[in-house]
N, C-alpha and C positions, 0 to 999 in steps of 0.2 A: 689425708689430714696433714695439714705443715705443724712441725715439730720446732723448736727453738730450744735453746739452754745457753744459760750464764755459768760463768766461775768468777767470782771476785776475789783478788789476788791482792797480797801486801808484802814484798820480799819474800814471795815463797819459793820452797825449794823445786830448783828445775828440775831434776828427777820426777818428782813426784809431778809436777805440770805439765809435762811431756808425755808421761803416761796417761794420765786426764783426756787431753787434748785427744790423743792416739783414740783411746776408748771411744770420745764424740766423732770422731772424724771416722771411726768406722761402724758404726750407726747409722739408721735411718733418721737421726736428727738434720736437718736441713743445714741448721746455721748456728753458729755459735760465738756467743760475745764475751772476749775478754776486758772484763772490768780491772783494771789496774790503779789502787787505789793506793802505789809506790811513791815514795818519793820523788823516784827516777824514772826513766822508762827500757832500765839494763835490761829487763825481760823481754823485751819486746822481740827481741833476735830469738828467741825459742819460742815463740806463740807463732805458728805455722800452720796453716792447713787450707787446702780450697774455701772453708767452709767457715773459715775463723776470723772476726773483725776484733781486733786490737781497739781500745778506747781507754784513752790516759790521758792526764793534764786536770781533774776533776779535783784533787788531792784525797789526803783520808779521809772518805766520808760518812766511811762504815760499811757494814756489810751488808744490812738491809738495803741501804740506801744506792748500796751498788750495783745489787742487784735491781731498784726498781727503774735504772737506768736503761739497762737492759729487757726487763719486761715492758717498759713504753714503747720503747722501737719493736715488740713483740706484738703487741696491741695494733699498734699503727701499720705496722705491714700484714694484720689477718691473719695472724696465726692461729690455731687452734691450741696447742698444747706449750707450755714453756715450762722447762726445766733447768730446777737447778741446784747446783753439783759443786759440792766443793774441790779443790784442788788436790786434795790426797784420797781419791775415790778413783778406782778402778771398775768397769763392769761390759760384761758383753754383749755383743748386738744385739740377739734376744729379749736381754729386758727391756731395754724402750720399747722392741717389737710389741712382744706380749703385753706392758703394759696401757702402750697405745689402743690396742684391741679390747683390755676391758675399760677402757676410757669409753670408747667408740659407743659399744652397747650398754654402758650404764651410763646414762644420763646423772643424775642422781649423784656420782662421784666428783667431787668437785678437786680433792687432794689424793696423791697415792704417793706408799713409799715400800720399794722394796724389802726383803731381809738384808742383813746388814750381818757382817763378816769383820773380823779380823784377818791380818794377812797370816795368820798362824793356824787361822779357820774355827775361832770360837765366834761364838752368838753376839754382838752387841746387842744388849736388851735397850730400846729403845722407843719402843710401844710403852708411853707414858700415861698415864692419869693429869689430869692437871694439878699445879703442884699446888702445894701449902705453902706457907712461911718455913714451916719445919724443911720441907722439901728439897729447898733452894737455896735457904741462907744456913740455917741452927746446924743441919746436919752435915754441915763442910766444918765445924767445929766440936762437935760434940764427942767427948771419948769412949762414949758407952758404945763399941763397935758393934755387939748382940743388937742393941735398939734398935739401932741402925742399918745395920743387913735387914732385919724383920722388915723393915719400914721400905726398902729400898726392893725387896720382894712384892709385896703389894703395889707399888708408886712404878715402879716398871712392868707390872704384868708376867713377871717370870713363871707364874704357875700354871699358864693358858701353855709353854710349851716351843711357843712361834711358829707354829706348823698351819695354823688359821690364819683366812682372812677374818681382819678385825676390826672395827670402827670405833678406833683411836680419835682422841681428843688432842693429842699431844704427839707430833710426830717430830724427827728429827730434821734437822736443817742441810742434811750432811747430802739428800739425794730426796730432791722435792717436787713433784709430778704435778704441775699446778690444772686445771683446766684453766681456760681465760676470761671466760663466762665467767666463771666463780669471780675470779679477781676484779672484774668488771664489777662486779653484783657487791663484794664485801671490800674493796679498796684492795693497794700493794703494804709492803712493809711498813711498820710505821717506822717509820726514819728518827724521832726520836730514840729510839730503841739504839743505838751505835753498834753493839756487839753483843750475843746471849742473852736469849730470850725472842729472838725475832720469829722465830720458828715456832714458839710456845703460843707469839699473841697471834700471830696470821693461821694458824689450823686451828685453836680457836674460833677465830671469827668464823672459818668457812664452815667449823662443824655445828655451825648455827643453825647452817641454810644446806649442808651437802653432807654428805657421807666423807671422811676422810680416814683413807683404809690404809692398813697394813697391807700387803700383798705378797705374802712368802714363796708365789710359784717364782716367785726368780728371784736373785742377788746380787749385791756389790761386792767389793770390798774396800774397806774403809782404814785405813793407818793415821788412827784415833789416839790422840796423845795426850790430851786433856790440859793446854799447857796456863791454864788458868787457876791451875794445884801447885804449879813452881814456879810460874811467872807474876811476881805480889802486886804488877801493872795491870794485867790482865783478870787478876784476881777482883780489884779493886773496880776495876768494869763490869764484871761479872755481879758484884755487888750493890752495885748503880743500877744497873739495867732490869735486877729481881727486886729493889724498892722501885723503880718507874713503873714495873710491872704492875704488882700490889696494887702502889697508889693507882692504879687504871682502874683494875679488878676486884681488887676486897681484898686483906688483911687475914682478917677475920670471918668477918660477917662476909661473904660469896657465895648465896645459897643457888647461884647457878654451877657454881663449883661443885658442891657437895649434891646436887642433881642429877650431874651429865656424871659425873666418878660414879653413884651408888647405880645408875643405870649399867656403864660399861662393866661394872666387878659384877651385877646379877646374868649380863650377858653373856660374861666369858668365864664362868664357873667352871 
């Protein structure tokens, strides 16, 4: 099975990209493309590896969209599997291993995402519900903190534990195990989408037509910093991108929303 994976990059820290890279390059991932959606192309001197093609000059196009740069040339050369990995993600050879293998004999899997770590070694809950309005926008503002934890226990699955696999609606963008079947079958990113949220509508879509799992026999880890809590730019995209959302999906009224959520909370009791 050929393996591929992206990282789309925007002045990101070389530390953190060097370790990335290191991580794919010692893997059974084939090949890996850097999407550099910089201004400049400074980084270009640290993206190294037998296995690693450089691609810049595109401008900022976003993240999805940078990624679907990368999954075309994936499509086009016959891959099988494409992954993709953000830049402050660490993980070892095994996981791709392992999770190539239950790619292999489950057909059916169209998405996987490992557990997810802090580099201090706590849990990132991650394993989502699809969200609400409350979910994504209300509850970045709301002072009633009690509500809100409650809310954020159910809306992330914290009570199933993360020791199962799970067939998650909502996974993170942070470490994403695509098949390419699937992508073929339900489209790439939608490019509309610039930043936050692209992760929510593309597992979505696949968990239409595929199974899209959690997979806790292996992990990453993730140096997760939320920077759209202090950054009022990114904030402001963040809130762009959960109305694009909505307006796609429902509001309100998304009774395929309130469907697939009361199915996965009967399944993971």
């Amino acid at each position: 099975m050929f393996i591929s994976a992206s990282i789309v990059i925007f002045e990101t820290n070389k530390k953190d990209l060097i370790k990335a890279i290191s991580s794919v390059i010692n893997s059974c991932i084939d090949t890996l493309y850097i999407i550099d959606n910089s201004p400049t192309d400074i980084l270009r001197e640290f993206v190294k590896g037998p296995k690693v093609e450089y691609i810049f000059g595109h401008g900022n196009i976003g993240y999805g969209a940078g990624h679907n740069i990368a999954i075309k040339k994936t499509i086009n050369n016959g891959y099988n599997y494409h992954i993709v990995i953000n830049p402050d993600v660490e993980f070892y050879k095994e996981t791709v291993e392992k999770m190539s293998d239950y790619m292999n004999t489950h057909s059916e899997v169209g998405l996987m995402m490992p557990k997810v770590f802090f580099p201090n070694g706590e849990v990132q809950y991650l394993c989502k519900l699809l969200p609400t309005p409350f979910d994504w926008i209300f509850r970045r503002f709301m002072p009633f903190s009690i509500l809100v934890k409650r809310q954020n226990k159910k809306f992330e699955l914290r009570h199933t534990g993360y020791n199962k696999i799970m067939n998650v609606p909502y996974l993170s963008g942070c470490f994403m195990f695509f098949r390419i079947d699937a992508l073929k079958d339900v489209g790439l990113f939608d490019e509309k989408i610039f930043m936050y949220g692209e992760d929510t509508d593309i597992t979505r879509r696949i968990h239409q037509k595929y199974q899209t799992l959690f997979y806790p026999q292996v992990s990453i880890i993730h140096r997760f910093n939320k920077k759209s809590y202090s950054d009022f730019r990114l904030l402001c995209i963040h809130i762009k991108s959960a109305i694009y959302y909505f307006n796609k999906w429902g509001w309100i009224c998304d009774s395929e929303r309130r469907r697939i959520n009361n199915s996965i909370l009967s399944e993971v009791r």
